[in-house]
C-alpha positions, 0 to 999 in steps of 0.5 A: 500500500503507497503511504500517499493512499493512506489517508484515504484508505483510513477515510473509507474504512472508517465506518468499518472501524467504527462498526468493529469497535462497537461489536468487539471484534477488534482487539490489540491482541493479534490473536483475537483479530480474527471475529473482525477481519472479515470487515477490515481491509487488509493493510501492511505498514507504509513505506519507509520516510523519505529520507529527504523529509527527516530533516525538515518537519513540515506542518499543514498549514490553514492560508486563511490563517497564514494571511491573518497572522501576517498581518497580525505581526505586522501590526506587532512590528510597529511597537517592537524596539527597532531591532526587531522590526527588520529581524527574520523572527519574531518571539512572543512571551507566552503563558507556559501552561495555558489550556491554548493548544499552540499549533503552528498556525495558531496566532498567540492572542495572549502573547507580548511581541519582544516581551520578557521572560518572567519567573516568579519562584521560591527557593528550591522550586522549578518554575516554567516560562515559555515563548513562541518564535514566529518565522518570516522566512525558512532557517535552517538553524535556530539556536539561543543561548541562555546567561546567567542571571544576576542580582544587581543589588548583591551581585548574587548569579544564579548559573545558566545551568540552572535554566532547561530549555525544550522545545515543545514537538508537535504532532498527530494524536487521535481526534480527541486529542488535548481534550479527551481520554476516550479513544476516536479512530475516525480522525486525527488532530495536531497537537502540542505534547512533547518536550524535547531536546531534539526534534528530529526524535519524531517527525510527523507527516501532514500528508498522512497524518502518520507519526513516525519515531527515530531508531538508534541502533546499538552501532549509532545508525538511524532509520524511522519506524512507522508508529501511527498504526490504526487496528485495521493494520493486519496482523496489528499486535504488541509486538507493533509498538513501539520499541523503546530501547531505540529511541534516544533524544539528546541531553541538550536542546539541540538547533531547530529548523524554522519553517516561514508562517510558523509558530514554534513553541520553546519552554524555559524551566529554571530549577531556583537554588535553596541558597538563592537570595530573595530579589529580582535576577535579570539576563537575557536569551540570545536568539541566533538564526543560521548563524546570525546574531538577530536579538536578545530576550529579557529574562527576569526571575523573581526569587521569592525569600522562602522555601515551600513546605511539603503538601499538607491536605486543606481539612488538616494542615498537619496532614500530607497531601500525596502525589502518586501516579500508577505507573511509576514502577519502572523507576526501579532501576532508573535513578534519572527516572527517580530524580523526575518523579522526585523533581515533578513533587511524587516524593512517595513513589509507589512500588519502590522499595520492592519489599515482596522480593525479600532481597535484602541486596536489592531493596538496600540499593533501591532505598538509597536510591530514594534517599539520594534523590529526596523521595520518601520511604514512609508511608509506603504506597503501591507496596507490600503483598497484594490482599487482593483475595477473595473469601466466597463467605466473606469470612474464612470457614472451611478448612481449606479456607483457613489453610489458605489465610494461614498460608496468607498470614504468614506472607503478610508477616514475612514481608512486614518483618522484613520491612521493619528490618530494612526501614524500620517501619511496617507503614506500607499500604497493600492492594486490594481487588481494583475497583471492587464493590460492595460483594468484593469488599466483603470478601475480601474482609480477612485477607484485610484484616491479616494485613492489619494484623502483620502490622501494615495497612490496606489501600484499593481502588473502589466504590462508596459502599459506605458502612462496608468500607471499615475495614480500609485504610485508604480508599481511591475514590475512582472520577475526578475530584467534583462538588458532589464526591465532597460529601462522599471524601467528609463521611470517608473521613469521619469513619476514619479519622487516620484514613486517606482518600484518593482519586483516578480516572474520569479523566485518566491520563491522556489529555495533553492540556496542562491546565486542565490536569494542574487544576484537576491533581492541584486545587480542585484536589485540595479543595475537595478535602482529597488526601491523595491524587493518582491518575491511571497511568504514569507510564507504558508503551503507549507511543501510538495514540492511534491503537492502544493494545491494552485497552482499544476504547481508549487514547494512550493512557499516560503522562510520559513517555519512556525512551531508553535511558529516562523519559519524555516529560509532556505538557501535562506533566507539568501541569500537574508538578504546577498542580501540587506547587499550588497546595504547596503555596496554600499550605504555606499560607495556612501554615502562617495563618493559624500561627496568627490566629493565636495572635494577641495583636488584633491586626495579626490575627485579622490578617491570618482570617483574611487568608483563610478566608480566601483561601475557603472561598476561592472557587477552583474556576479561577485563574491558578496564576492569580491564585497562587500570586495572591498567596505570595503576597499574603505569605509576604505579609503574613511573615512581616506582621508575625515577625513584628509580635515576636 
């Protein structure tokens, strides 16, 4: 099949997809395409990529949009200072994590021409900035090299290091892409997602619509892999994925291309150092095009004098508020992975230490692991043995089944002492049967309450079966955080007053719009009174969001993507690092407030119910940005009054 007739192929058939899907018969397991090939032609993968086309990355571009958005910038031109007004680009400062999905003919409406690049962060925090670079004719190398930053009044620098650029690559997701989770085969849509350093590690064909990913054999050689295969691909299988072992990016940003009418899209994340001194950093970005020095971009970086303390839950101040996605279990063996999860706030990362190998050589490196990177070891989530089992009466009764929970009992102990031996604790959380209801928690009654007398505790995924629920130690409510779950997480909590509550899914990961997943994992998390944040999943090989193998009704359920020696970080991922920096900032605020609320300065404690208050009746619709600066200044203002009463 010619790679030109691909698009139309997959037009025709689409009604068949759709017919197949809806009967079952199409599956991500080779094996059980048989029922469903009856209705689907028979298609083999596309030629290989021209190699004439890796080099230069080529979007689809709308002429009424090109001509509106010259004239757009043309307009611009007249209020830059004089150097850019004859530049070959033009750079917008742009909001780095807004719901916009910048493709490349997308005017930024929310952009400052020739603007600054502004940060505002505390002491220790990562902290993103973005700008989009306009093009007036093609380049065929784009660069920019960061300075450090400096205070003018101390003479303090914060090194360029400190400062990670990515470009941020766009490509082809199935038709729900930046919105949904739900899978749509009929179409495909352009959309903003990877951070990258180098973007020829994909390229993405218009005519098709098709993604194609860079492999790096063990000799250094390349070629470009097909990764866009629908379900009516013959044969289509998990074999058919992706193989991500050969795919690398590289350890810095590298030079990029610039196509004329385009908009590209770079983010800045700079990481403050715990020792940086409060006050204004200012420096510049050079911006060099084939060569040619063309400009320089302000940059200007506001370190705030504190540091934010660990999420703490908005019902207890003293209580932590945990970031811990499914899918993290691959950090095993990866420090650099460790280090992201880390970096991203998932201080607890669950299934490390891997206490059920009972190997003592083995957990030892994997808890110093942990320890070097900043992660926690207690309390433990995703760990210890699954009690996940199932008692048809609820209860053991028969011989057998008693023979069964001894049996049981004794992993549970085993494993427990083990834990107590190489942490010194027993404060890991045991799965149970995922999503099960009232029947299953039930029955699952002994295998808890064995857990709970090896000295551990039970965490699962399930239902509000009320009453039934007793016996759980931490409930993962399943569906976002939302007005009527509130009432659900109050009585979870009142019934156990030690307990934590969760939630995944609805929508599991696979949006790429970051503010929606900052204000889902962040605030509106807080808000609801949630211990606990998780999404469904972290990450796997789900490279092709065109066909999941796992499950075929849904996109790629991840929030990176893993490639050989670490992973890709998204849009979305930080969104949701943004997310918890907001509880963190909340937290600070409160942590301050109730300390004024013992005030016996009539100003002070006043100020402290002003920022409770606000915090209370801030509605999660708002804008995040404003929320979060109105938490600096009342934790500004909050430090001075407490510091006069002293």
């Amino acid at each position: 099949m010619k790679q030109t007739n691909m698009k139309k192929l997959r037009m025709k058939t689409a009604g068949l997809i759709a017919f197949a899907l809806a009967a079952g018969c199409v599956s991500g397991n080779a094996q059980d395409n048989a029922a469903g090939k009856k209705y689907l032609p028979e298609w083999t993968a596309p030629t290989a990529v021209p190699s004439k086309n890796q080099g230069r990355q080529i979007y689809k571009l709308d002429p009424a949009a090109v001509k509106a958005n010259a004239a757009k910038v043309a307009k611009d031109l007249e209020n830059v200072p004089e150097a850019w007004k004859n530049a070959p680009i033009l750079y917008y400062v742009v909001d780095a994590l807004s719901d916009i999905k910048r493709v490349p003919d997308l005017y930024p409406e929310d952009g400052k021409p020739a603007g600054t690049l502004q940060f505002v962060a505390a002491k220790g925090e990562f902290e993103p900035a973005s700008f989009v670079v306009y093009a007036k004719k093609n380049a065929e190398k784009f660069t920019f090299s960061i300075s450090d930053l400096k205070n003018a009044k101390n003479g303090d620098v914060i090194p360029a290091s400190a400062l990670d650029a990515k470009l941020v690559k766009v490509w082809y997701q199935c038709g729900s892409g930046w919105f949904g989770y739900m899978a749509d085969p009929l179409r495909r849509t352009l959309t903003p997602e990877l951070m990258v350093n180098d973007e020829k590690m994909i390229w993405s064909d218009p005519a098709t619509q098709d993604n194609y990913a860079r492999y790096t054999a063990p000799d250094g050689t390349t070629s470009y892999e097909w990764i866009s295969a629908d379900f009516q691909v013959t044969n289509y299988a998990f074999t058919n994925m992706v193989r991500i072992g050969m795919i690398k990016d590289a350890d810095t940003l590298q030079p990029t291309i610039l196509n004329k009418n385009e908009f590209k899209q770079f983010m800045v994340t700079v990481q403050v150092p715990k020792t940086a001194k409060g006050g204004i950093y200012d420096g510049t970005i050079t911006l060099t095009v084939d060569g040619r020095n063309v400009g320089t971009m302000p940059v200007q970086l506001g370190v705030l004098n504190f540091e934010l303390p660990e999420a703490a839950t908005n019902y207890d101040v003293n209580k932590t508020f945990y970031l811990s996605m499914y899918g993290t279990g691959g950090a095993q063996n990866n420090e650099r992975i460790v280090k992201n999860l880390v970096e991203h706030n998932v201080t607890h990362i669950g299934g490390i230490p891997d206490l059920n190998s009972l190997n003592e050589e083995k957990v030892k490196k994997e808890i110093a692991m942990l320890k070097k990177y900043g992660a926690s070891t207690r309390p433990l989530l995703f760990n210890g043995p699954g009690c996940g089992v199932s008692f048809p009466n609820g209860e053991p009764q028969t011989d057998e089944q008693k023979a069964k929970m001894a049996n049981l009992q004794a992993r549970f102990n085993k494993v427990a002492e083990f834990s107590r031996k190489m942490l010194g604790h027993s404060d890991i959380y045991s799965y149970g049967i995922d999503e099960g209801g009232y029947w299953a928690v039930k029955s699952e009654r002994a295998a808890w309450k064995g857990i709970h007398n090896a000295g551990m505790k039970v965490m699962v995924t399930t239902h509000n079966d009320k009453r039934m629920l007793y016996p759980l130690d931490f409930m993962i409510l399943p569906r976002m955080p939302s007005k009527d779950r509130e009432e659900i997480i109050r009585l979870f909590h009142e019934s156990h007053p030690n307990g934590l509550c969760g939630w995944y899914a609805d929508p599991h990961s696979g949006p790429e719009n970051p503010d929606y997943f900052r204000r889902i994992h962040g605030l509106m998390s807080y808000k609801a009174n949630y211990d606990f944040a998780a999404n469904y999943t972290w990450y796997r090989n789900d490279w092709n969001d065109m066909a999941i193998a796992y499950e075929s009704n849904y996109r790629g359920l991840i929030i990176v993507y893993a490639i050989s020696d670490r992973i890709i970080d998204t849009l979305a991922w930080e969104g949701i690092r943004e997310g918890l920096d907001d509880i963190r900032y909340a937290t600070k605020v409160k942590q301050l407030a109730m300390e004024a609320e013992k005030s016996p300065d009539g100003d002070v404690l006043h100020l402290g119910r002003k920022a409770l208050g606000y915090i209370a009746y801030w509605n999660t619709r708002g804008n995040p940005d404003t929320f979060r600066m109105e938490c600096v200044n009342y934790i500004i203002e909050l430090e001075k009054a407490l510091k006069k009463v002293k």
